[in-house]
C-alpha positions as CSV (number, residue, x, y, z in Angstrom):
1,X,-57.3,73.1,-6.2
2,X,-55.1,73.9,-9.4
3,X,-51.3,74.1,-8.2
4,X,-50.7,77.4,-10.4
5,X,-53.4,79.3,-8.0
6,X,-52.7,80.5,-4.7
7,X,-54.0,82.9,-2.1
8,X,-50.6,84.3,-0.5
9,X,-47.2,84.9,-2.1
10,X,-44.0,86.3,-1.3
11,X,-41.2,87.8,-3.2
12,X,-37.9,85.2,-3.7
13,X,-35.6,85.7,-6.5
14,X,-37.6,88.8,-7.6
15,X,-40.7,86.7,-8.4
16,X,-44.1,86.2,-6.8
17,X,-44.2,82.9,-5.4
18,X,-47.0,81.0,-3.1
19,X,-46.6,80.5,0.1
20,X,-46.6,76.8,1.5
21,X,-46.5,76.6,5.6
22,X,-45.6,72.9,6.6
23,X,-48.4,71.2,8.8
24,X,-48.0,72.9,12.2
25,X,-49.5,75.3,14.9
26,X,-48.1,77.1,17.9
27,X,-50.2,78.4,21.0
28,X,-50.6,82.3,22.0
29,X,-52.0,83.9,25.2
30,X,-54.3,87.0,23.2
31,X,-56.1,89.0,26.1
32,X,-56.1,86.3,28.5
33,X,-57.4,84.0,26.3
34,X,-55.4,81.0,24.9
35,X,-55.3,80.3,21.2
36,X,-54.0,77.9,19.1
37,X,-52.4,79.2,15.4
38,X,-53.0,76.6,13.2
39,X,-50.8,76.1,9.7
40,X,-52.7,74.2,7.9
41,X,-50.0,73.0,4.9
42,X,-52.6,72.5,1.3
43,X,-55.5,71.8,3.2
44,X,-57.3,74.7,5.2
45,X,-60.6,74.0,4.1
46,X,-60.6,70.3,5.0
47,X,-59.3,70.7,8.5
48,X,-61.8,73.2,8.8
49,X,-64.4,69.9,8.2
50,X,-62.5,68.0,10.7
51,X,-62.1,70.3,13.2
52,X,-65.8,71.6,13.5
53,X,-67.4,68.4,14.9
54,X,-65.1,69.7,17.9
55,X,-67.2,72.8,18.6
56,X,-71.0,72.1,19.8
57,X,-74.4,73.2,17.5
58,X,-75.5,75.6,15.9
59,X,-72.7,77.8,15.0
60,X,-72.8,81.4,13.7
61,X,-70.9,82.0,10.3
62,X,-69.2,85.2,9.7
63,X,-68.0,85.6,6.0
64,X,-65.6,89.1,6.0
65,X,-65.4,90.4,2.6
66,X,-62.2,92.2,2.7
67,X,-61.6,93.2,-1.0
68,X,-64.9,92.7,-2.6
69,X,-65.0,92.1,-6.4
70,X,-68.2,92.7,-7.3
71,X,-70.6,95.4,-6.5
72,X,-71.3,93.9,-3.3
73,X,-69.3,96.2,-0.3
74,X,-66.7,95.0,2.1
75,X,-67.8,94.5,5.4
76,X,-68.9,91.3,7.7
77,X,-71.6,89.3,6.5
78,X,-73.0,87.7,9.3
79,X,-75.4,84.8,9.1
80,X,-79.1,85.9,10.0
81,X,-78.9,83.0,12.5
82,X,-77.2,79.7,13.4
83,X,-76.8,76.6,11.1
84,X,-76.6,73.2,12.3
85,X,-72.8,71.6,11.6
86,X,-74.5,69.4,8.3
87,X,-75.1,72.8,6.9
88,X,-71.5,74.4,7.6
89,X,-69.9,71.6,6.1
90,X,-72.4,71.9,3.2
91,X,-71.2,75.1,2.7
92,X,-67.3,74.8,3.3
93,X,-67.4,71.7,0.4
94,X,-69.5,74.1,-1.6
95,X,-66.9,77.3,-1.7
96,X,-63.9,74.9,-0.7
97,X,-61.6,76.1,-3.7
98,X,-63.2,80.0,-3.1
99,X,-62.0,79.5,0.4
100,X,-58.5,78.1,-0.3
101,X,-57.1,79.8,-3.2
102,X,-58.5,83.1,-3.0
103,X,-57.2,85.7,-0.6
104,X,-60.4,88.6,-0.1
105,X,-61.9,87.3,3.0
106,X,-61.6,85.4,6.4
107,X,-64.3,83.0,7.5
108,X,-65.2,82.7,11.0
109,X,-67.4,79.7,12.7
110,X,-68.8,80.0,15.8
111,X,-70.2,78.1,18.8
112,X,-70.3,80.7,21.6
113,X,-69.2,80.4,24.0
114,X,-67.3,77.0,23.7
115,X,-65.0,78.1,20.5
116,X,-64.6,79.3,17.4
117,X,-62.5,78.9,14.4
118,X,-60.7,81.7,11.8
119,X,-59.7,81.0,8.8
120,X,-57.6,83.7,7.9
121,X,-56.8,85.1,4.8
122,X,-53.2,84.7,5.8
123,X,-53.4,80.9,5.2
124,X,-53.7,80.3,9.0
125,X,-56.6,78.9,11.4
126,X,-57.1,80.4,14.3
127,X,-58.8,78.2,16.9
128,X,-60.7,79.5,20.1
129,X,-62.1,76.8,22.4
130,X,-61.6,72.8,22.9
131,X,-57.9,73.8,22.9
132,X,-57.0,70.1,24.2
133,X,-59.1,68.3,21.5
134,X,-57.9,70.4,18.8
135,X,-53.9,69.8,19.7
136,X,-55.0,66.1,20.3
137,X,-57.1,66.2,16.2
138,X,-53.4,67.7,14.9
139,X,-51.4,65.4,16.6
140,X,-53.4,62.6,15.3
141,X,-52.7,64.1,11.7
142,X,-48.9,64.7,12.5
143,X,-48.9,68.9,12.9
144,X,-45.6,69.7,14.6
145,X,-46.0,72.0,17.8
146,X,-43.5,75.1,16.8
147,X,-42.4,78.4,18.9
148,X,-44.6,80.8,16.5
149,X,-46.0,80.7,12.7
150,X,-44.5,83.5,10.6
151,X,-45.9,85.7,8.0
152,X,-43.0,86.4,5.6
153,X,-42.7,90.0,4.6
154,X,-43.9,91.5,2.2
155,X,-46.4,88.9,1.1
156,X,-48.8,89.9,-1.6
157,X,-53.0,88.6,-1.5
158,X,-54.2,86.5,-4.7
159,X,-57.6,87.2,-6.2
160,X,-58.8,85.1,-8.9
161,X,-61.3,86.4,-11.8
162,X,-62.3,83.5,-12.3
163,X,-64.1,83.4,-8.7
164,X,-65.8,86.4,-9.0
165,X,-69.1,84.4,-9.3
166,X,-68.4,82.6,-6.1
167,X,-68.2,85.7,-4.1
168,X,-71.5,86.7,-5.3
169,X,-72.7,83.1,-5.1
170,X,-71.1,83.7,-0.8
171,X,-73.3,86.0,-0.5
172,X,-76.4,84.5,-2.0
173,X,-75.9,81.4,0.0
174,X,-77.9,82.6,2.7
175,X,-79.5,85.6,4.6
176,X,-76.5,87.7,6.1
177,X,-76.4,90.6,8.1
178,X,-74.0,93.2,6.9
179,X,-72.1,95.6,8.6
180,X,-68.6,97.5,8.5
181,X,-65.8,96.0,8.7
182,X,-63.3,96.0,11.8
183,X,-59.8,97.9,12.1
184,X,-58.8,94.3,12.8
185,X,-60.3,92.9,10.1
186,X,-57.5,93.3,7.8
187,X,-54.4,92.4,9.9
């Protein structure tokens, strides 16, 4: 990843600068189900890797193309089945910097019903599931427990020219099943 790239910024000083959460996460209660909000610091993509052996094969992929930059149309892109975990983690070292840097889409893996994990466009993970295992996995790493992660407002989504190809490349990847995209989608 190139330091002078970023997915989210936010105004200081009257510039756009990136945003950079320390390593941490806080829990939330959303619908009666717990959550845990995951900061993931430089790294989003590779505690993605780590934290996936904690959810059970074959897990769904859902790639949400928020602000497509190509011809192809936003919506969710669903995978046209399940992938075993060698082939997730194939694809997250494949689009790692695609995934990290540039801020037009959340990724969601899936193992229902045991868990899931978001990675949000927002720079955050959002983890469903093994709660317990998960908190131990950041612990291990040194992630701080904190009261809530906040989005600083405004903050401003980075989209990078240069990626263009590797949103088409996405969505070439495998056989996906599109449809609309959710009111929630773009939180």
């Amino acid at each position: 990843m190139t330091s002078h790239k970023w997915k989210l910024g936010t105004v200081r000083s009257g510039d756009d600068v990136a945003i950079r959460y320390e390593p941490s996460y806080a829990r939330q209660v959303v619908g009666g189900v717990e959550r845990l909000v995951i900061a993931a610091g430089d790294g989003p993509v590779g505690l993605l890797r780590e934290l996936l052996p904690l959810l059970p094969e074959p897990v769904w992929v859902l790639y949400v193309l928020i602000t497509p930059r190509s011809d192809a149309p936003a919506g969710r892109y669903q995978s046209a089945k399940a992938h075993g975990r060698d082939e997730v983690l194939a694809l997250l070292e494949r689009f790692e910097s695609f995934l990290t840097i540039d801020g037009r889409h959340n990724l969601w893996l899936a193992a229902p019903p045991a868990g899931q994990l978001v990675l949000d466009r927002h720079e955050v993970i959002y983890a469903y599931g093994p709660i317990a295992e998960i908190v131990a996995k950041l612990k291990e790493k040194n992630f701080v427990e904190v009261e809530m992660i906040r989005l600083p407002v405004p903050h401003s989504h980075h989209f990078h020219e240069e990626l263009d190809g590797d949103e088409t490349a996405m969505l070439e990847h495998w056989e996906w099943l599109q449809s609309e995209l959710q009111e929630t989608d773009d939180l």
